[in-house]
C-alpha positions as a printed NumPy array, in Angstrom:
array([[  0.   ,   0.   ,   0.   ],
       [  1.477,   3.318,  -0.944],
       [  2.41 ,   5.765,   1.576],
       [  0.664,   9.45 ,   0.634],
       [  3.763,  11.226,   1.195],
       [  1.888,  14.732,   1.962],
       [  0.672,  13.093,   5.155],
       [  4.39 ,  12.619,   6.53 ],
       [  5.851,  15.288,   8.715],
       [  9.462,  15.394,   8.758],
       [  9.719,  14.518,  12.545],
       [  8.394,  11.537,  11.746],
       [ 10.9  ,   8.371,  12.7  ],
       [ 11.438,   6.75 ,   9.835],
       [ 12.754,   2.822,   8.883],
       [ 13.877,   1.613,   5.993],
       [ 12.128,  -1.75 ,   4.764],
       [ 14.068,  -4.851,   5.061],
       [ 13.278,  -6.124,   1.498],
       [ 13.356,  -3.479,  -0.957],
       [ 15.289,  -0.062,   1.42 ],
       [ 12.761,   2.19 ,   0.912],
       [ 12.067,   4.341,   3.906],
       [  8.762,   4.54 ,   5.602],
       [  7.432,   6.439,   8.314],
       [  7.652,   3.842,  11.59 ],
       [  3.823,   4.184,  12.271],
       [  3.368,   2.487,   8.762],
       [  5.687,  -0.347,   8.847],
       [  5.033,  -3.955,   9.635],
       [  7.967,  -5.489,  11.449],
       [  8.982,  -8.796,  12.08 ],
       [ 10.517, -10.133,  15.389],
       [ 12.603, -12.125,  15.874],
       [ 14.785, -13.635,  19.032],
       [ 17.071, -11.064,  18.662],
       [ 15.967,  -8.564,  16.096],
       [ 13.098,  -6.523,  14.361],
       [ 12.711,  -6.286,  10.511],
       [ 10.561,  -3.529,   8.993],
       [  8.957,  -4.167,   5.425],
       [  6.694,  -2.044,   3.608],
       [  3.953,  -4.085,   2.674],
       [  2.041,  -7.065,   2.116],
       [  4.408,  -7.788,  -1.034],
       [  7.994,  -7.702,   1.383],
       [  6.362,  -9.425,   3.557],
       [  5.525, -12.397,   1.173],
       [  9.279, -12.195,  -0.327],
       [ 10.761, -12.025,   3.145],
       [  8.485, -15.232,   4.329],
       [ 10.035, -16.698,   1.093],
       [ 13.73 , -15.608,   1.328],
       [ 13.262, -17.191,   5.391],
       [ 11.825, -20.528,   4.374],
       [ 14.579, -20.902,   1.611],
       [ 17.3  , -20.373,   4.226],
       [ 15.788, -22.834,   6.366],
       [ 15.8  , -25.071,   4.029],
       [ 18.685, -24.913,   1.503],
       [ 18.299, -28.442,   0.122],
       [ 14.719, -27.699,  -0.98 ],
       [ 14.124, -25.827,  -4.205],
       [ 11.468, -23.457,  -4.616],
       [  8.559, -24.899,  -7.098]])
């Protein structure tokens, strides 16, 4: 979903999305937690090809179909 950039003030944290670096305002970000870390992505699209990047480092041996 695209961020209506007139609606950002510039005090606004912002964080850049894990997938694809673009930088979006912290209030707008979906972030993913893990034991040690959070990952901010922009979307419902980074999300999917984060889910897909983790499950192909999980498993290495299995090809993606």
């Amino acid at each position: 979903m695209p961020v209506d950039r007139k609606d950002i003030t510039q005090d606004e944290p912002q964080v850049s999305c894990g997938i694809c670096m673009n930088e979006i305002p912290a209030s707008v970000a979906l972030s993913i937690e893990g034991d040690e870390y959070v990952q901010y992505v922009c979307g419902i699209p980074c999300h999917h090809k984060w889910k897909e990047q983790s499950e192909k480092n999980r498993n290495p041996d299995v090809e993606a179909g």
